[in-house]
N, C-alpha and C positions, 0 to 999 in steps of 0.2 A: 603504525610503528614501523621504524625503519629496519629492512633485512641487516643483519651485522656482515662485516665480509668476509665471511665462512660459508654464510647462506647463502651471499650474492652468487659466490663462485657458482656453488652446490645449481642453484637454479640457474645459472648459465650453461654449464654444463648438460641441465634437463633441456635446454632450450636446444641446444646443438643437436642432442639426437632427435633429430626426424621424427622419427616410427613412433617414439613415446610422444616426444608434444603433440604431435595431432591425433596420438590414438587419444591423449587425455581430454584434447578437445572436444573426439568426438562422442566418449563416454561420457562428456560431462554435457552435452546437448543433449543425449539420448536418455539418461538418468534424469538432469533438470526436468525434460518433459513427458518423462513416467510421472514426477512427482505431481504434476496436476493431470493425474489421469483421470481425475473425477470431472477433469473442465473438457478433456479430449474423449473421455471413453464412458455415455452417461447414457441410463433411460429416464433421464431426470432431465427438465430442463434445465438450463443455466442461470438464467432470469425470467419473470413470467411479469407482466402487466395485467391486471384483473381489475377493470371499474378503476379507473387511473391510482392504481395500490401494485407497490411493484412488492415483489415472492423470490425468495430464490432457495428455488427446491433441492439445493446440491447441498447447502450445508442444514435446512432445517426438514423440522417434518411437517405438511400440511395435509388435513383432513380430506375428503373430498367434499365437505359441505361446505369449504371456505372458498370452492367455486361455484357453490349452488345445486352440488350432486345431493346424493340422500345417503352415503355410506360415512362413518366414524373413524374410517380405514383412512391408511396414506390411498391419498389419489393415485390412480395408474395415468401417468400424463399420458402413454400413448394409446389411451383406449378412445374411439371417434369420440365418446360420450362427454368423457374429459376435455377431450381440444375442443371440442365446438362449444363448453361451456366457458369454458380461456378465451376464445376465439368471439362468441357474443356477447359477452357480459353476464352468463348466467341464465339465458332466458330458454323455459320451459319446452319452448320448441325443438328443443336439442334430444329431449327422451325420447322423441320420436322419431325424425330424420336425423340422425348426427351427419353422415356421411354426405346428406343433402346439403344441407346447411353449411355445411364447412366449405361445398365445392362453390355453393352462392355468395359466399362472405369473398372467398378468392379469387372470383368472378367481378365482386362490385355488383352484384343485382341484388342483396340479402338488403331488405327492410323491414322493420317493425319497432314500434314502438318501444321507447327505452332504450334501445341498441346501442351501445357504445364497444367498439371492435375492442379484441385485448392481443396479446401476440406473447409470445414465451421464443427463447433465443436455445437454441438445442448444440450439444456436441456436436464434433464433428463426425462423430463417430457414435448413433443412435444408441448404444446398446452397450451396457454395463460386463461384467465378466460373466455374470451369472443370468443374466438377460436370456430368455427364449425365444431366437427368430422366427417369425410369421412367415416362410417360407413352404410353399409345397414341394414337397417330396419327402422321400425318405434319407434319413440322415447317417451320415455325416454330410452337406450339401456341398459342393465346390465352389470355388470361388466366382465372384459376379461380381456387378457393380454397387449390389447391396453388401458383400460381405466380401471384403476384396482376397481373403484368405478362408474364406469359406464358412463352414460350421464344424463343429465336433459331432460326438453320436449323441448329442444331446440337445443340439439343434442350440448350442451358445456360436457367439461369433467368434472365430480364433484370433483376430487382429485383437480385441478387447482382451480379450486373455492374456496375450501375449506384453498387453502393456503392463496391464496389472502384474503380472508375472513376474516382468523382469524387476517390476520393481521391487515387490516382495523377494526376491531372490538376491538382491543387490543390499537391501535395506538387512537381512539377513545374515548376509555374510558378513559385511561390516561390522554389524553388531557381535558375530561370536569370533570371527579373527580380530577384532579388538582388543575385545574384554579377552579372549584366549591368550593373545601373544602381549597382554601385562602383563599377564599371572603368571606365563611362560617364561618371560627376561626377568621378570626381579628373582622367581625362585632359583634360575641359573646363575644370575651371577650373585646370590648368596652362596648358592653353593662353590661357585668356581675360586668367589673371592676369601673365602673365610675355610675350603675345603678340609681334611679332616675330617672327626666322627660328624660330622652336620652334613660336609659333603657323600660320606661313604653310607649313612643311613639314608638321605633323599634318595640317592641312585637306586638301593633296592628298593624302595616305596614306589618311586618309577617304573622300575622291570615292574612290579607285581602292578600297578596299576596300568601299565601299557599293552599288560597279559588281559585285561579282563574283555570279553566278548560285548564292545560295546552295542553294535545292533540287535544283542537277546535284552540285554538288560534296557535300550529303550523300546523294543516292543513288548517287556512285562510293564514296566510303566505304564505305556500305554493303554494297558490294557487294563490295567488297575485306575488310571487315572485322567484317563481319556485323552485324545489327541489335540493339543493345541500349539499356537505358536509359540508362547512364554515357555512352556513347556520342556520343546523342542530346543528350543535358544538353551538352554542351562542344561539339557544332557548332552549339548554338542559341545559346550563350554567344559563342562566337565572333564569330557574324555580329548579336547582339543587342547589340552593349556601342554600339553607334554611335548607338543609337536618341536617350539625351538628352547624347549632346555638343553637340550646336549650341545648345541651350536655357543649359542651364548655362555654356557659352565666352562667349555672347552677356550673362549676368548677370554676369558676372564682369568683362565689356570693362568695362560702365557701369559699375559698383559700385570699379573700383580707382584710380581719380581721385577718390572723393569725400573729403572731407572726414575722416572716420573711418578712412579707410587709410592717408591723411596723416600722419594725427597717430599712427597704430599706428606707421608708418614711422621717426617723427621721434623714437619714443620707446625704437627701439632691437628692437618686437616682431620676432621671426621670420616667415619669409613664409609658414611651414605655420601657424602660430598664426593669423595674418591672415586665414588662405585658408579655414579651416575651422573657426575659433573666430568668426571675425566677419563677414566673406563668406558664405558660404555655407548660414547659418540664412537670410541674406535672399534668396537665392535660389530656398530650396523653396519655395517657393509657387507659381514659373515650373516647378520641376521635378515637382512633383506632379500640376500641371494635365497633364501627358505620362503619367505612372505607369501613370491606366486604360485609354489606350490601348495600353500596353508589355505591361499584364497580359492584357486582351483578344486583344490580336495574339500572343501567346506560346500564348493555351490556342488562338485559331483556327490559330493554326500546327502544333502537336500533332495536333489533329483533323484537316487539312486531310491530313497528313504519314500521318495512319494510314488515312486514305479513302482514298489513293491507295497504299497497299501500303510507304510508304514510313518509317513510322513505328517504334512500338515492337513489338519480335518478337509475332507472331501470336498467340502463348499469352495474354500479357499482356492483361487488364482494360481496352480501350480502348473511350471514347465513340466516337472516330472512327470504329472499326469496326464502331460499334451502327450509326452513320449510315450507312454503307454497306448492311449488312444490309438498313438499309430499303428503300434506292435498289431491291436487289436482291429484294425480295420485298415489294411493290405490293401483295400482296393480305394482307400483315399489318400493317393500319395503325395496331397497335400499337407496333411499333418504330420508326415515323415520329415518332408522338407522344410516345413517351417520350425519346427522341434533340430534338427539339424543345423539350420544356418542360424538359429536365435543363439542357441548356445554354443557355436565357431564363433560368431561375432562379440556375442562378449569374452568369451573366454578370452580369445587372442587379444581385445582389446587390454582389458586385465594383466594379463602376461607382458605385453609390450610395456604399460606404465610402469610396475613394477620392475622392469629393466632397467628404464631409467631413470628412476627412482635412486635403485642400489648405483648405477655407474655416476652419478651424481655425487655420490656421499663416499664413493672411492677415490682418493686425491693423488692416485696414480694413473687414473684415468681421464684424459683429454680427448677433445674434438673438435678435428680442424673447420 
């Protein structure tokens, strides 16, 4: 469907400024490929060949006896015992040398009867967010060519973290400054547009609901009803939707006296048509100059909520708890810095879009 020419403008305008188009570019390459983190950041292979039957261990679950192991469990593809029976078709000789056997198959000297080779296609990046690296020493490890940003104190790899992370963090915020800033614009411009007892009653339910201590009441939750994402999403929701009422109440006061609502008025329109067919294109531009700080404050909320043990279940992919780590292990100044420049980089990217976003949808703003 074709942009109308309100939109053309709007998005010409985003094109003009610089900083935003390419930041959105490159949030939107960085995000795209969080989204298949399962294909980049996996202890699971991607596709597997076994006895010319191809597997793909990324979206289902397979036994270990469906490569001729003897366990009912998901298989550990990266245990020797596992690949060398991927690797030969299942054949018994594997319980005993794996490690022989695999290095003879990848040599080309491996024979024996039955033998039909099999092969499994692996990330690029061996190892899941939760993955334990096979590494000697003591952990947190620094970075190498197995773990190009190292380990945490828990001997996972930080690069995989950090994908899974961002994108939990991103997938996140989306979801509660969404669903927050609906429930924020329509309750403001009822109230701004219809003001009166409807308006002067919301405002104090606001003060008293803007007063309450949202960080006690969701770590009694928690605590009551244990840490999860869904959870998480609808207490931040809750205490988020208040963020752009006063912005949008306050466009809405000015804008329903003028001239144009008059005449909507006199000509019979409805007041939801009024309110968000003709209002309220004129007031994003108040409402977007708010957005990057709603988006900001939502992912430092997240992080702040999981630094302090309060956030998403322990298991879970979290920056906040990269940042921690750091706090907690001083002499690996690798997780300081990657914890630092993962969330400068998005944040700024974030900040930038939404600049041009709002100078986009302000029609006093051009650019040469």
């Amino acid at each position: 469907m074709a942009f109308s020419p309100l939109n053309q403008r709007r998005w010409r305008n985003f094109r003009r400024n610089g900083r935003a188009f390419w930041s959105l570019i490159i949030f939107s390459i960085l995000f795209g490929l969080s989204l298949f983190a399962e294909f980049i950041a996996n202890d699971k292979p991607i596709l597997v060949k076994y006895r010319g039957e191809f597997y793909t261990p990324v979206f289902n679950f397979y036994a270990e006896t469906e490569f001729g192991g003897d366990f009912q469990t998901e298989a550990i593809y990266r245990d020797p015992e596992v690949m060398c029976l991927i690797d030969s078709g299942g054949l018994d000789q594997c319980f005993d040398d794996p490690e022989g056997i695999i290095e003879q198959i990848d040599a080309g000297t491996f024979e024996a009867d039955g033998f039909e080779r099999g092969w499994a296609i692996w990330p690029l990046i061996p190892y899941s967010y939760n993955t334990s690296v096979d590494r000697p020493g003591a952990a947190p490890l620094p970075p190498n060519g197995q773990n190009l940003l190292g380990t945490d104190d828990t001997k996972r790899d930080v690069l995989a973290r950090v994908i899974y992370g961002f994108r939990l963090s991103i997938l996140f915020t989306l979801l509660v400054t969404g669903v927050a800033s609906l429930i924020g614009i329509f309750a403001g411009a009822i109230q701004g547009f219809f003001g009166g007892w409807l308006d002067l009653i919301f405002q104090r339910i606001i003060e008293i609901w803007s007063a309450t201590p949202s960080l006690y009441v969701i770590i009694i939750m928690f605590a009551i009803l244990g840490r999860s994402f869904w959870l998480l999403v609808a207490l931040m929701i809750l205490f988020g939707w208040t963020g752009l009422v006063g912005v949008v109440r306050a466009e809405f006061l000015r804008a329903r006296n003028l001239e144009y609502v008059r005449a909507a008025r006199a000509l019979g329109v409805g007041n939801m048509t009024i309110m968000f067919r003709h209002m309220l294109p004129n007031a994003m531009v108040a409402t977007l100059t708010f957005m990057p700080f709603i988006v900001t404050g939502t992912i430092g909320g997240l992080a702040s909520l999981d630094f302090l043990g309060f956030g998403l279940p322990s298991s879970a992919p979290s920056l906040g708890e990269l940042t921690l780590q750091a706090k907690q292990n001083l002499q690996a100044p690798w997780l300081a810095f990657t914890a630092f420049f993962t969330f400068a980089i998005m944040l700024s990217l974030l900040v930038f879009i939404f600049e041009g976003v709002r100078d986009a949808f302000d029609p006093r703003k051009t650019f040469s």
